[in-house]
C-alpha positions as CSV (number, residue, x, y, z in Angstrom):
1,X,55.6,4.6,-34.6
2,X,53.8,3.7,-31.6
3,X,50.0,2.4,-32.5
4,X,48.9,2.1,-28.3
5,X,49.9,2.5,-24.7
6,X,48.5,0.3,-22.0
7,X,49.2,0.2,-18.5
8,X,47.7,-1.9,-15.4
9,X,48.4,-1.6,-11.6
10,X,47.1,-4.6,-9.7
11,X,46.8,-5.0,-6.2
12,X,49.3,-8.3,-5.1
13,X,46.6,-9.5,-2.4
14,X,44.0,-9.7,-4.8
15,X,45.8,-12.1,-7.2
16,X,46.6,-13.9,-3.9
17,X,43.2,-14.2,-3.3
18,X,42.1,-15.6,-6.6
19,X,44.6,-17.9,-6.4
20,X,43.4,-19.1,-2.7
21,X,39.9,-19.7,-3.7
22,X,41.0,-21.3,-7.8
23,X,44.2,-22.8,-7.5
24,X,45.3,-25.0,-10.8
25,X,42.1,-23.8,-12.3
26,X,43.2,-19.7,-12.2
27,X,46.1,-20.6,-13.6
28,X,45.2,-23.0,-16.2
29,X,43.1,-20.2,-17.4
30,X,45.7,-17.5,-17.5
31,X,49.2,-18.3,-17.7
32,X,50.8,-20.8,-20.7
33,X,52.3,-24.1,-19.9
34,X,55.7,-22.1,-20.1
35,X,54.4,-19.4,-18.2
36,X,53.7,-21.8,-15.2
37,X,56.7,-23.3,-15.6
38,X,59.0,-20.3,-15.1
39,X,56.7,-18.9,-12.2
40,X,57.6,-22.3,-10.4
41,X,61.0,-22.5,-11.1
42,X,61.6,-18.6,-9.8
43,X,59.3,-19.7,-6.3
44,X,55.7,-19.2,-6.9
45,X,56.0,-15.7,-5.7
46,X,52.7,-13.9,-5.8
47,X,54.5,-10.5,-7.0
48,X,55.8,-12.5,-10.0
49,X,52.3,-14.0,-10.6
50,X,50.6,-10.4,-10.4
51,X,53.2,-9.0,-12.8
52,X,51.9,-11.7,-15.3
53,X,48.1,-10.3,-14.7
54,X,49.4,-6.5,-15.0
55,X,51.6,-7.3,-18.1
56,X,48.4,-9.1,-20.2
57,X,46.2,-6.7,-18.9
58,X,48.6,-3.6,-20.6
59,X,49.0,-5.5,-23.2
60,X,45.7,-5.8,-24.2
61,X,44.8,-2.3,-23.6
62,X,47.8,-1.5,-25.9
63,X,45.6,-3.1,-28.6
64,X,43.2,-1.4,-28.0
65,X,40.7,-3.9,-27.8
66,X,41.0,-5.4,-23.7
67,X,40.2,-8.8,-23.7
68,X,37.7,-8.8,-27.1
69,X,38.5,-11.5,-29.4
70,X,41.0,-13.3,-27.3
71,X,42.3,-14.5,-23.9
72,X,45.0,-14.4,-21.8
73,X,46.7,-17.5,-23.0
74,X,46.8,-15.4,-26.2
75,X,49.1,-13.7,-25.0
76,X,52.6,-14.9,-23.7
77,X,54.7,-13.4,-21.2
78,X,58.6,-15.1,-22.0
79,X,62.2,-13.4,-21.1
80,X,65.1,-13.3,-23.1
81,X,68.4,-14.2,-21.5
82,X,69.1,-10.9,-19.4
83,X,65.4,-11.9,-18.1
84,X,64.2,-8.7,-20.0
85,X,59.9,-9.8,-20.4
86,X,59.0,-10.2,-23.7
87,X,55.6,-10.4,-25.4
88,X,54.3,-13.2,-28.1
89,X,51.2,-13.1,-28.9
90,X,49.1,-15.8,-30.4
91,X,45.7,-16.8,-32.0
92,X,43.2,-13.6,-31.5
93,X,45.7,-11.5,-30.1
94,X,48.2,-11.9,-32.9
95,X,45.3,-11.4,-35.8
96,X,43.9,-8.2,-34.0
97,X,48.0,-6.9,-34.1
98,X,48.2,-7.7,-37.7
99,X,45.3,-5.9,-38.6
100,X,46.5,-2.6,-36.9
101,X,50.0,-3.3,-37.7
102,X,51.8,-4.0,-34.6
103,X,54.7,-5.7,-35.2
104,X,56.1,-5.7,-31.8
105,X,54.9,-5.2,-28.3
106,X,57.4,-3.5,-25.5
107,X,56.6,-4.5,-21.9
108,X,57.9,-3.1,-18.3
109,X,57.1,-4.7,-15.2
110,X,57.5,-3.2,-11.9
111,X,55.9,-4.5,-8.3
112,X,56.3,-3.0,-5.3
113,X,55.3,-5.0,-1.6
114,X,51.7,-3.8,-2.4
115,X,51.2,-3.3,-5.9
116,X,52.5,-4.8,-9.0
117,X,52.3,-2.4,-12.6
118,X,53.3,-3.2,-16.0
119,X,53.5,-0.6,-19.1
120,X,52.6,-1.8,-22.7
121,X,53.8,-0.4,-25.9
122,X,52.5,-1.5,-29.3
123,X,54.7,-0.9,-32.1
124,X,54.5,-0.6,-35.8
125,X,58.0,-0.7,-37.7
126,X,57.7,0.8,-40.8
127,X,61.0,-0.1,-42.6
């Protein structure tokens, strides 16, 4: 059963922006350790890094909630082997899905040379 639906469409620039005028302190903020890692070893791209921003964004939505109760680095975007993104989510984010039941959250990416969109869906398994 599907508890929420989030989607985001960020403009690529704009995350370029950010980035210009923050640098180390943008992304301390809002990627993981891991999630900085990966984004360096694939080339920094700013598509990549804007996917990231889309996906967390959807992902809250798909909560529900947006951003109350937690942060970004509550939520963590990782890939499984076929580089598939997957979502684990952590401290606020993880309560606030426990409480309405999502056990798992589904996550598409998509960028374009303009815009980069991501598409959220919470889950609740019922056995």
């Amino acid at each position: 059963m599907i508890a929420g639906i989030g989607v985001d469409i960020v403009e690529i620039k704009r995350i370029g922006k950010v980035l210009d005028k923050h640098g180390d302190r943008f992304l301390d903020r809002f990627l993981t350790a891991a999630e900085q890692t990966y984004w360096r070893q694939w080339g920094a791209r700013l598509e990549t890094l804007a996917g990231y921003w889309a996906a967390k964004e959807a992902v809250a939505k798909a909560l529900g909630t947006g951003f109350t109760g937690f942060g970004f680095s509550d939520i963590a975007i990782k890939h499984n082997r076929l580089g598939r993104p997957t979502v684990e989510l952590t401290g606020g984010a993880a309560t606030l899905a426990a409480q309405i039941g999502v056990s798992c959250v589904w996550l598409s990416i998509s960028h374009s040379a303009v815009n980069a969109v991501a598409m959220a869906i919470g889950e609740v398994r019922t056995s």
